[in-house]
Phi, psi and omega in degrees: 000145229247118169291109201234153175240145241256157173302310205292349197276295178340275172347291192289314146359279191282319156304346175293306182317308204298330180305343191241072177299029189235343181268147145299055187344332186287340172290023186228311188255150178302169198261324195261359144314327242254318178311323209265054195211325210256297169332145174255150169321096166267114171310032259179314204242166204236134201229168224251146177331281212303331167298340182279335204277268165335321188297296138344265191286357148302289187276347164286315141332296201286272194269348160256352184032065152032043170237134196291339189283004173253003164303306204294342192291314149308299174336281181321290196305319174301347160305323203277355170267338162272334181271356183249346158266344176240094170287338179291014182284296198255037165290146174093350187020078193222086170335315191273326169289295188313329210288289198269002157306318183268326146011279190293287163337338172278302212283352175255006181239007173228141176285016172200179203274108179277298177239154157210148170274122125256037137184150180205149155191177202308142164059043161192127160228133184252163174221113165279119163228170194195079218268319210091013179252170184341152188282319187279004159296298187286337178296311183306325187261338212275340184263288206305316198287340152336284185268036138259348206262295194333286188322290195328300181312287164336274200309340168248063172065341162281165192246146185052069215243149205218098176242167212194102233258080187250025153181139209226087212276009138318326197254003170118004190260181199293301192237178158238135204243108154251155156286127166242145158201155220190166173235000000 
């Protein structure tokens, strides 16, 4: 079976691509890619990983010239659409509840086990991810979940907040592990 990804991740994708008229995208993307720059997004419906994927490294080449602090420096931006399409992710502004709010909400935008918290308690969470794409796909996504973890945390009120890459399963460790911590 095929991995599919949730319209709003999909989405967020596909409005970066369209924002840039001036690259030709078909030297970047697959030929069964290339409708869904035409299409409109239904947040509703589930669209397949390896097009998400390409897509990915279509704007990390392109538009980060592969450099990972504008991955992560997307991450952070992609919150903010996420934080003006779910505003109840961040009623109560309480870090550890919003924390395990977005859990969930992750485990509703991918059709497989993507991310899991495995320990959280106030001012600490390790997180394991894991899409099954390319070792520089993961790498890639593995810096944007950075700097969306960074935001997410800002936006439901903590302070000093520190996420951290403390394994990295491209290079070869078992999984990949980010550390989150806050105040």
């Amino acid at each position: 079976m095929s991995r599919r990804v949730k319209g709003p991740l999909f989405a967020e994708y596909v409005r970066t691509l369209r924002s840039v008229k001036q690259v030709d995208w078909t030297k970047h993307l697959q030929e069964e890619d290339l409708p869904y720059l035409q299409q409109t997004i239904d947040y509703a419906q589930w669209y397949p990983m390896d097009t998400y994927e390409r897509m990915g490294l279509a704007i990390f080449d392109v538009l980060g010239q592969g450099n990972l602090n504008a991955v992560r420096q997307f991450g952070r931006h992609t919150i903010e659409t996420l934080f003006e399409a779910e505003p109840e992710l961040f009623e109560g502004r309480d870090p550890r509840e919003i924390f395990m709010r977005f859990q969930v909400l992750r485990q509703a935008m991918f059709d497989f086990k993507a991310a899991e918290v495995v320990a959280i308690r106030d001012g600490r969470a390790v997180l394991e991810i894991g899409y099954g794409m390319s070792e520089r796909a993961e790498e890639a996504a593995s810096w944007q979940s950075v700097g969306f973890l960074e935001r997410l945390m800002e936006l439901s009120g903590a302070k000093e907040v520190e996420v951290t890459l403390v394994s990295c399963g491209w290079k070869g460790d078992e999984a990949t592990r980010l550390n989150v911590t806050w105040k």
